[in-house]
N, C-alpha and C positions, 0 to 999 in steps of 0.2 A: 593484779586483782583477779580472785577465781573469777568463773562466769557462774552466776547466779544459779541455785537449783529450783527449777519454775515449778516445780512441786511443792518444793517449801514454802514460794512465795506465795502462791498460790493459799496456802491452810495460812500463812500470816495474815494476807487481804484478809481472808474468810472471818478472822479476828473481829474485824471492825463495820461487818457488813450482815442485814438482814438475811440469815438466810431459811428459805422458801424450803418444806417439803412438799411431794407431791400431793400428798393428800391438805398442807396450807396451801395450795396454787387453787386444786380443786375447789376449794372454799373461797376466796377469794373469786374466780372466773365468775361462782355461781350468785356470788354475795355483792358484786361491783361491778355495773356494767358500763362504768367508767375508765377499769383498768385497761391500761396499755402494756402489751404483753409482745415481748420483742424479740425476737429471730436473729440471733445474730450470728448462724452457724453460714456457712461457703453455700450457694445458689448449689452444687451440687449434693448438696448432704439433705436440701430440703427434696429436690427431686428424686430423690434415690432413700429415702427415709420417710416422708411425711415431713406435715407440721401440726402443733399444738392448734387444733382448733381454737379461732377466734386470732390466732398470731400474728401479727406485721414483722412480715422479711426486713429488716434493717440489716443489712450487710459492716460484720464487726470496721473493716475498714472507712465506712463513712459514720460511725456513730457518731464521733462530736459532730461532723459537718452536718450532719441534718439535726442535731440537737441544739443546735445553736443559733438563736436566733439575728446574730452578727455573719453566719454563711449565706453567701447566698445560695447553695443546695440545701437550706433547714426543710424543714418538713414539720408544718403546722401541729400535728397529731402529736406534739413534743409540748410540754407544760409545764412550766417551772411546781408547778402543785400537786398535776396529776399522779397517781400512783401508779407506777414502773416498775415491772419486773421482767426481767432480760433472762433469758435461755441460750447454752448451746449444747453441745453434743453428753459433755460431762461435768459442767459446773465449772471447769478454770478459767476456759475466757470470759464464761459470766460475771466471773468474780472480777476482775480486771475491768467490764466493763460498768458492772454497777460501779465498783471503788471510780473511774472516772467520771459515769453521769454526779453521783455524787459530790466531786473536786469539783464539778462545771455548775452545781449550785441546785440542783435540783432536791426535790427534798424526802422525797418520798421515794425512795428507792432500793427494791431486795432484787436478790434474785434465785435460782431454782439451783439446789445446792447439790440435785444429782441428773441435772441437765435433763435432755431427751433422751438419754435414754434411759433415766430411772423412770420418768413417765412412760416413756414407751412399754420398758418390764411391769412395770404397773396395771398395764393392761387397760390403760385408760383409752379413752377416742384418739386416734392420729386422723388427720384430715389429710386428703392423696393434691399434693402438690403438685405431682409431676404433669398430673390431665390439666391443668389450667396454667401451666406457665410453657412458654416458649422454650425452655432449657428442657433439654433433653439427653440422658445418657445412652453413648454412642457404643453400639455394641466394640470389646476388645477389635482392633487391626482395622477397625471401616474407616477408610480416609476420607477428609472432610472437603 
């Protein structure tokens, strides 16, 4: 069996899932101040990039675990109701991960179909992560 082209699967997900432009996020951020707006690019992309102001870091490897509320790492801020849109860098792992919250039963679920960095080009707000979180990028050769 080939190995899958994650490109292709990727525009397949995208088939069956809401997807978010920058300027639908924009409205939605402004219009819902209920929305859950989830991070789920690597702890070093938010340090070294920003985040979407108002975003909760959910790191892509715990997303079901904290969206589940049979885990014990769940994380309350997760609603089978609430409205969920997930981000990462360029829209593929988001697609992957909305197509999952969605299989886990949630119901309301898009996500931003040209990641951070179509918002980033966009010229929208980025919020500075790096100043309030403990991770920090180490200059190239500095031993730890």
């Amino acid at each position: 069996m080939p190995i899958v082209d994650i490109f292709a699967e990727v525009e397949k997900i995208k088939q069956s899932l809401e997807n978010l432009s920058v300027d639908d996020l924009k409205i939605e951020i402004t219009e819902n101040p209920e929305l859950l707006l989830i991070d789920i690019r690597e702890i070093q992309e938010l340090v070294d990039r920003g985040i979407i102001p108002g975003a909760i870091h959910v790191p892509r490897g715990m997303l079901e675990f904290w969206a589940s509320p049979a885990s014990p790492y769940y994380r309350d801020f997760f609603q089978e109701n609430r409205r969920i849109v997930v981000y990462c860098a360029g829209g593929g792992r988001s697609a992957f991960a909305a197509r999952d919250l969605a299989a886990m039963g949630f119901t309301n679920v898009a996500h931003l179909e040209t990641g951070f960095d179509g918002w980033s080009r966009s010229g929208a707000g980025i919020e500075d992560f790096a100043s309030t979180s403990r991770w920090m990028r180490r200059p190239h050769g500095e031993e730890t």
